[in-house]
N, C-alpha and C positions, 0 to 999 in steps of 0.2 A: 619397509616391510613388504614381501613377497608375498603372493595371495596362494602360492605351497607350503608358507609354513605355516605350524600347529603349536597348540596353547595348550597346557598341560589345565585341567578341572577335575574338577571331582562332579561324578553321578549325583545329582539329588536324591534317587532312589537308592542305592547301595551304596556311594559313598567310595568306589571306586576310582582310583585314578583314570581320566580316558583325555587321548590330544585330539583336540577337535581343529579342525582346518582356520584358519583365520577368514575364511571366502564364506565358510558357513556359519559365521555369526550371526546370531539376531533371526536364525532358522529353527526347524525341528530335528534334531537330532537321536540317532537311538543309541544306547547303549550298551556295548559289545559284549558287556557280563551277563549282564542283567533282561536284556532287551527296552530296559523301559522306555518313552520316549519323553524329550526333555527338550527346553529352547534355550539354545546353544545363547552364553551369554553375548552382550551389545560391547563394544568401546564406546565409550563414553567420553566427553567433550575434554575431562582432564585427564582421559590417556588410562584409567584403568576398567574393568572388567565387571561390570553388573554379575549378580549369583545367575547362576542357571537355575530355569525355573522347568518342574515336571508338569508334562501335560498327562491326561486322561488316557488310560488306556483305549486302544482301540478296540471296539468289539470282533471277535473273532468273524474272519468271511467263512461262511460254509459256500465249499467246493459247488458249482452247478453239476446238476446230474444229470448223466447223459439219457438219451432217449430210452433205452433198453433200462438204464436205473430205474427210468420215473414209470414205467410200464408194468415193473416187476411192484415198486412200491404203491403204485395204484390197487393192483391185482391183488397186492398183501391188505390192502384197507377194506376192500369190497367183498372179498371172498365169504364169508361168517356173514354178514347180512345176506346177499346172494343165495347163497346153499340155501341158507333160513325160509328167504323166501320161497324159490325151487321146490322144499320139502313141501312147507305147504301148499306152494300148488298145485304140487302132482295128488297128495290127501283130498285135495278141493276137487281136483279132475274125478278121480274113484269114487267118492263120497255122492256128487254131483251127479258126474253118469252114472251111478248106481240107482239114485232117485229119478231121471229121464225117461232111461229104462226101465223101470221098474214099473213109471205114470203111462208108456207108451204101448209097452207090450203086457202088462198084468196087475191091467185096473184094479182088477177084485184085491190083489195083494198089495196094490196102494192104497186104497181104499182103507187095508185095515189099518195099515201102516200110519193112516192120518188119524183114524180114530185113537191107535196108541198115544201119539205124539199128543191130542187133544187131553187126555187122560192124565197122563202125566203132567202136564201143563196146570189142570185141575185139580191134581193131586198136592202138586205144589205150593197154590194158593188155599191148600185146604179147602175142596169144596167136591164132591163127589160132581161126577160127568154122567148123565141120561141121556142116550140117542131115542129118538120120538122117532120109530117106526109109522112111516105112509102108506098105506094101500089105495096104489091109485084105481083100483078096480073097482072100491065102493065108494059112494058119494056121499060129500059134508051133510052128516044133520046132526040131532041131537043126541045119536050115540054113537055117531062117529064126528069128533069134533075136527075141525080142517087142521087143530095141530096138533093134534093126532096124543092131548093128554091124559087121554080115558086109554088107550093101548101103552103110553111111556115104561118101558125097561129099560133098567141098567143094561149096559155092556161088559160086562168084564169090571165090576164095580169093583175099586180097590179098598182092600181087605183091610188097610189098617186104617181108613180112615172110618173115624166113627158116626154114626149117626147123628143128627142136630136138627130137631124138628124149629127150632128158631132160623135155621137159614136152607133154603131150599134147594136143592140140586139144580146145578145148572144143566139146561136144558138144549140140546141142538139134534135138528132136524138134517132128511137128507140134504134138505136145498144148501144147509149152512156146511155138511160134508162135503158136497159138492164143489162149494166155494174155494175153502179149504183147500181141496185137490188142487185146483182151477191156480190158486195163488200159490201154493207147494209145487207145483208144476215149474209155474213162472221163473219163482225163485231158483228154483236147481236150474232152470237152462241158464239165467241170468249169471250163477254162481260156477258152470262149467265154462261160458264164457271168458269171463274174468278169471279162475285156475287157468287156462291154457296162457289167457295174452302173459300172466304174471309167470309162471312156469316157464315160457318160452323167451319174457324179458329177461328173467334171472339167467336164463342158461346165456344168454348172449349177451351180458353183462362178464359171469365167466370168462366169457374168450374176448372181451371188452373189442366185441362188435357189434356195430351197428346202434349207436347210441341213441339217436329217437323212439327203438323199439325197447332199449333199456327201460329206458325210462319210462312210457306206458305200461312196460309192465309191472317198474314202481306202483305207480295211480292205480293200476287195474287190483293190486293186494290190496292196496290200500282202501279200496271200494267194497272187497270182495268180503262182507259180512253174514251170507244167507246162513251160513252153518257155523256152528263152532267150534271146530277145525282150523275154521280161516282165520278166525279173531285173531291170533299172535302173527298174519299176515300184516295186518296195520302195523305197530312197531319195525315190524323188520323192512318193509316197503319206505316207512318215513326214514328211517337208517340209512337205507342203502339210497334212495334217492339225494340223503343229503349229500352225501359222500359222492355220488356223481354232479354232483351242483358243482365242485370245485374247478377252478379257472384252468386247468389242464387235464382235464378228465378228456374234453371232449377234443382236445386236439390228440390227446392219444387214442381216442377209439380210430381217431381219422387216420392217424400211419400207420401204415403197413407194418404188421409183427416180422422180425425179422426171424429167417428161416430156421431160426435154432430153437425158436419159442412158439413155433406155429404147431 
C-alpha cells in the first residue's frame, strides 16, 4: 500500500463520505463539507480501521489589528469620558476664575458673596444666619461686648424659615467672614488649578498625545471637588483613566498618527 492512496470514511460530524490519504492516519483532519475537524482513523494490528473520532472545534482567531485599527478603536473607547471630562473642566476653569477674580479684584462683592453662600448653607440645616457687626473704633466693656451680641443683626434673614426661640441663631462674626474668604479663596485657586491640568489632560487624551499629561489630568478630575460642577468630574476621570490603563493605550500614544489622521 502506497502512502498516495486514500480510504473512503464517513465524517463523524455530517456523516459525509470524505477519502482521507493513508499517510494521514491517526492525525487531525478536517472535513471538506462540513469543516469539522476529526482524527483521521488508525490501522490496526488486524488490518482494519478504528472509527474516526471528532475533535473540539477550534475557537475562532480574531484578525490582529493593524496600528491605524487600534488607534481608531482606542479613540472610539475614550472619546465620551474625555469630552465629559473636558466639559467639566472648562465649567471648573469659568466657575473658579470667576470666584479668583472676583476674591482678587472686588473684595466687597466677595465678601457678600460668602455671606450668601454662608446663609444658604444655614438655611439648609434649618437654622437662621446672624453676622455680629464689630466696631473697631469702640472698645470692649459692658455695653459693647468684644462679640459684639448687644449690636447682632440679621443679614438678609431668610424669609421662610421660622422663628424657634428653643434653638438659637447661629452666630458669626467678621473674623469668622474673613476666614471664610481666606479658605473660598484657597479653594477656587486650588479648584482653577486642577480644571486647567484636567481640561488640558482631556484634550490631549483626544488627540491620544502625550500620555503622562493624560493621565494627570485623569487625577487632577478626579481631586477636583471645591465646587459642584466638578463633582461628575470624578466618575468620568476614574472612566477615562481606566481605559488608558489598557496594555496598548500607551504604545499608541507613543506612535506617530499617520498623516491622514493627524
Amino acid at each position: 500500500m502506497k502512502d498516495s492512496e486514500t480510504t473512503a470514511i464517513h465524517c463523524p460530524a455530517c456523516h459525509q463520505q470524505v477519502r482521507v490519504p493513508t499517510s494521514m492516519f491517526g492525525t487531525p483532519v478536517q472535513c471538506p463539507h462540513c469543516y469539522a475537524m476529526f482524527q483521521a482513523p488508525k490501522r490496526l494490528a488486524d488490518g482494519t480501521l478504528s472509527a474516526p473520532e471528532r475533535l473540539p472545534d477550534l475557537p475562532p482567531v480574531e484578525p490582529e489589528l493593524t496600528p491605524p485599527q487600534k488607534r481608531h478603536k482606542l479613540r472610539e473607547s475614550l472619546m465620551f469620558p474625555a469630552m465629559l471630562v473636558l466639559l467639566v473642566g472648562l465649567m471648573g476653569v469659568i466657575v473658579n476664575g470667576t470666584l479668583v477674580t472676583l476674591s482678587l479684584q472686588f473684595p466687597e462683592s466677595f465678601r457678600k458673596f460668602i455671606i450668601q453662600e454662608l446663609q444658604m448653607f444655614n438655611q439648609f440645616l434649618d437654622e437662621p444666619l446672624v453676622v455680629v457687626p464689630v466696631d473697631p473704633k469702640q472698645p470692649a466693656n459692658a455695653e459693647n461686648p468684644p462679640d459684639g451680641q448687644a449690636n447682632a443683626q440679621p443679614v438678609n434673614p431668610p424669609a421662610d424659615v421660622p422663628a424657634n426661640p428653643d434653638q438659637p441663631p447661629a452666630k458669626v462674626d467678621e473674623e469668622g467672614i474673613q476666614a471664610a474668604m481666606a479658605y473660598r479663596q484657597r479653594g477656587a485657586m486650588f479648584g482653577l488649578l486642577m480644571s486647567l491640568l484636567s481640561a488640558v489632560g482631556a484634550f490631549q487624551a483626544i488627540r491620544l498625545k502625550t500620555y503622562q499629561f493624560a493621565m494627570v489630568g485623569c487625577v487632577a478630575s478626579m481631586v477636583n471637588l471645591v465646587n459642584c460642577c466638578c463633582i461628575p468630574g470624578f466618575p468620568a476621570g476614574v472612566w477615562l483613566i481606566i481605559t488608558l490603563i489598557d496594555s496598548d493605550a500607551k504604545e499608541i500614544f507613543a506612535t506617530p498618527a499617520p498623516e491622514s489622521t493627524r
